[in-house]
MDAnalysis code that builds the backbone (N, CA, C; Angstrom):
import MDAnalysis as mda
import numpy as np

u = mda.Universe.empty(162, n_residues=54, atom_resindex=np.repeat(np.arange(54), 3), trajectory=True)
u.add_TopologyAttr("name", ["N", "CA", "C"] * 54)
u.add_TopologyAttr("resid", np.arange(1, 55))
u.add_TopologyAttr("resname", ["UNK", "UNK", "UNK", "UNK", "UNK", "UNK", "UNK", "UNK", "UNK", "UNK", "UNK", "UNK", "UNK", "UNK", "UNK", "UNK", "UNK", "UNK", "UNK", "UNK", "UNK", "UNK", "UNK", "UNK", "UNK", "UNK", "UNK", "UNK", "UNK", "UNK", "UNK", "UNK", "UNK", "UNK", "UNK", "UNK", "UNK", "UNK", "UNK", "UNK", "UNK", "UNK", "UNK", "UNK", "UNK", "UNK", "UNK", "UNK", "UNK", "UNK", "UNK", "UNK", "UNK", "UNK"])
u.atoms.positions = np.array([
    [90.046, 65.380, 83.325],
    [89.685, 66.780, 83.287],
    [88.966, 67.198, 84.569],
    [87.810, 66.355, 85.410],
    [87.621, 66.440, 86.229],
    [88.595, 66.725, 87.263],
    [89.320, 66.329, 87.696],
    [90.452, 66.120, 88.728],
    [91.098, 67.486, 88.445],
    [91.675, 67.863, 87.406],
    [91.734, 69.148, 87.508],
    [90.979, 70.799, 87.604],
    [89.739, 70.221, 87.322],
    [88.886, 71.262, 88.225],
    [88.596, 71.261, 89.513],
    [89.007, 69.901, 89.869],
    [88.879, 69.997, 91.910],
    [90.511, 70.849, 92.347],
    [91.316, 70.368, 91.548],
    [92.089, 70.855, 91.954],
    [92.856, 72.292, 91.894],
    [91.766, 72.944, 90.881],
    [91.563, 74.598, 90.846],
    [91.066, 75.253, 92.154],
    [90.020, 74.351, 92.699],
    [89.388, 75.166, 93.919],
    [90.690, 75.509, 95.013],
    [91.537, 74.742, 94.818],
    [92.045, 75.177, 96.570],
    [92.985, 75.878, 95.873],
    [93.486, 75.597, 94.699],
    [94.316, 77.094, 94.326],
    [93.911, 78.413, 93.874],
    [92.688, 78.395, 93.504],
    [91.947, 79.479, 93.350],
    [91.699, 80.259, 94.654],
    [91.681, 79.257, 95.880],
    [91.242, 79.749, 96.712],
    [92.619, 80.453, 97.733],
    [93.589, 79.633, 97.430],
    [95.175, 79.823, 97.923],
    [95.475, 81.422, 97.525],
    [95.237, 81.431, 96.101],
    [95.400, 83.073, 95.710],
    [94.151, 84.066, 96.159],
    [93.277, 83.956, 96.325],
    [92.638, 84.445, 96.654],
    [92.819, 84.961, 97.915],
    [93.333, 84.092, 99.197],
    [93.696, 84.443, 100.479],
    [95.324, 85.064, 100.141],
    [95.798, 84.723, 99.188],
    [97.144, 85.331, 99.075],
    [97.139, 86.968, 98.674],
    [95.882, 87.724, 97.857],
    [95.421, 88.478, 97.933],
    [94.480, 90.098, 99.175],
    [93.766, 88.793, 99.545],
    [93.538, 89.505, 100.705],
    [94.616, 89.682, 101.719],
    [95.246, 88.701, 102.011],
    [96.110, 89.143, 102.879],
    [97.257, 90.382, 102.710],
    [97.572, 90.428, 101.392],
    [98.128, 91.341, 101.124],
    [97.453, 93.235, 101.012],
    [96.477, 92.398, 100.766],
    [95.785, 93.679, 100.602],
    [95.254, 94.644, 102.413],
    [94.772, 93.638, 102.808],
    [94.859, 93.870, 104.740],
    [95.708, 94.255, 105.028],
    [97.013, 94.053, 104.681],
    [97.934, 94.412, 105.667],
    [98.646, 95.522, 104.606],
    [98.067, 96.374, 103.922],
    [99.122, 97.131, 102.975],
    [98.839, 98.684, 103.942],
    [97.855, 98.964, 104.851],
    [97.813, 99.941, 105.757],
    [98.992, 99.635, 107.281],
    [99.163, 98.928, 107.588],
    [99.945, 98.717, 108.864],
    [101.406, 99.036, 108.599],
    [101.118, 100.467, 109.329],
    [102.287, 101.114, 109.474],
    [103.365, 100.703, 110.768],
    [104.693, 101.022, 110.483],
    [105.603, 100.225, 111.965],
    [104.788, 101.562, 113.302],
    [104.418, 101.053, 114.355],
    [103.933, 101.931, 115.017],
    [105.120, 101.549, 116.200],
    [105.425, 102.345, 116.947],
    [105.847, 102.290, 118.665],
    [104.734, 102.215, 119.564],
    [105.548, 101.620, 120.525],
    [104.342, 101.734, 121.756],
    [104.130, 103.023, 122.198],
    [104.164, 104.444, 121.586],
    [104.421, 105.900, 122.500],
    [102.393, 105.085, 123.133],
    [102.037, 105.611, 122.339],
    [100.098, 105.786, 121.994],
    [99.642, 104.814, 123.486],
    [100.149, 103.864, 123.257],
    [99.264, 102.913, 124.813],
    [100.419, 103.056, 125.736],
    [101.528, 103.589, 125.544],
    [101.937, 103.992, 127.210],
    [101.105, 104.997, 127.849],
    [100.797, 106.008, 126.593],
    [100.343, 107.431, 126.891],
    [98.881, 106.918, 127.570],
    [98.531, 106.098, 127.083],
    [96.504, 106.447, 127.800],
    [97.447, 105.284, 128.990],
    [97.920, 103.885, 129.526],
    [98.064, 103.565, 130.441],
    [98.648, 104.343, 131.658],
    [99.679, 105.422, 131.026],
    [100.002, 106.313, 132.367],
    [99.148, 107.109, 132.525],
    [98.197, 107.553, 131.835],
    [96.901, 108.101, 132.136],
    [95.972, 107.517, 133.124],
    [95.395, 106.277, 132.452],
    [95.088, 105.609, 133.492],
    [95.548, 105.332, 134.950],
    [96.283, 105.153, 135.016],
    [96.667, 104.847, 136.395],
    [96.935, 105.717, 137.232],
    [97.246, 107.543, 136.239],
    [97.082, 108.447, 136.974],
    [95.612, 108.810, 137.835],
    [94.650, 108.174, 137.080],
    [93.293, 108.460, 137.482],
    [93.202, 107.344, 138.689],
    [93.535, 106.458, 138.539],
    [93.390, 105.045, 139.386],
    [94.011, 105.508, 140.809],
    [94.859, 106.214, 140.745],
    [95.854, 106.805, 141.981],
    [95.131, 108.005, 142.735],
    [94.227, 108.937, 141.690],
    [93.628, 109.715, 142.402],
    [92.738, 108.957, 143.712],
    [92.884, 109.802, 144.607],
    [91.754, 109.884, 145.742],
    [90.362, 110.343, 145.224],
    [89.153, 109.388, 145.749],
    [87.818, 109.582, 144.926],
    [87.612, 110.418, 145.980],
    [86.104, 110.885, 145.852],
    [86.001, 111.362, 146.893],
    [84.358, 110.757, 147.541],
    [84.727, 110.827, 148.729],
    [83.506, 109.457, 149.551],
    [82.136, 109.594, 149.963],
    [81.084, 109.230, 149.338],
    [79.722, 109.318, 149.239],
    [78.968, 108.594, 150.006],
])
C-alpha cells in the first residue's frame, strides 16, 4: 500500500503540470510577425536619423 502512495506523487504531479500547461497556453493566439516588424522598422528609422551634435 505504501508503494502505491509514492507512486501517486509523480502522477498527481504529472496531471497537475498536464493542467497548467493547458491552462497557460489556452490564451495564445496564432499571431504574425506584422507587431515586431512594425516597432523594428521604427527603430531603425530612428537609428538612421541624424542626431544633432552637442
Amino acid at each position: 500500500m505504501g508503494a502505491l502512495l509514492w507512486l501517486l506523487i509523480p502522477f498527481m504531479a504529472a496531471v497537475g503540470a498536464g493542467l497548467w500547461g493547458s491552462w497557460a497556453n489556452r490564451t495564445r493566439k496564432a499571431r504574425g510577425d506584422g507587431p515586431e516588424l512594425d516597432g523594428y522598422a521604427r527603430f531603425r528609422e530612428a537609428m538612421e536619423k541624424p542626431h544633432s551634435g552637442t
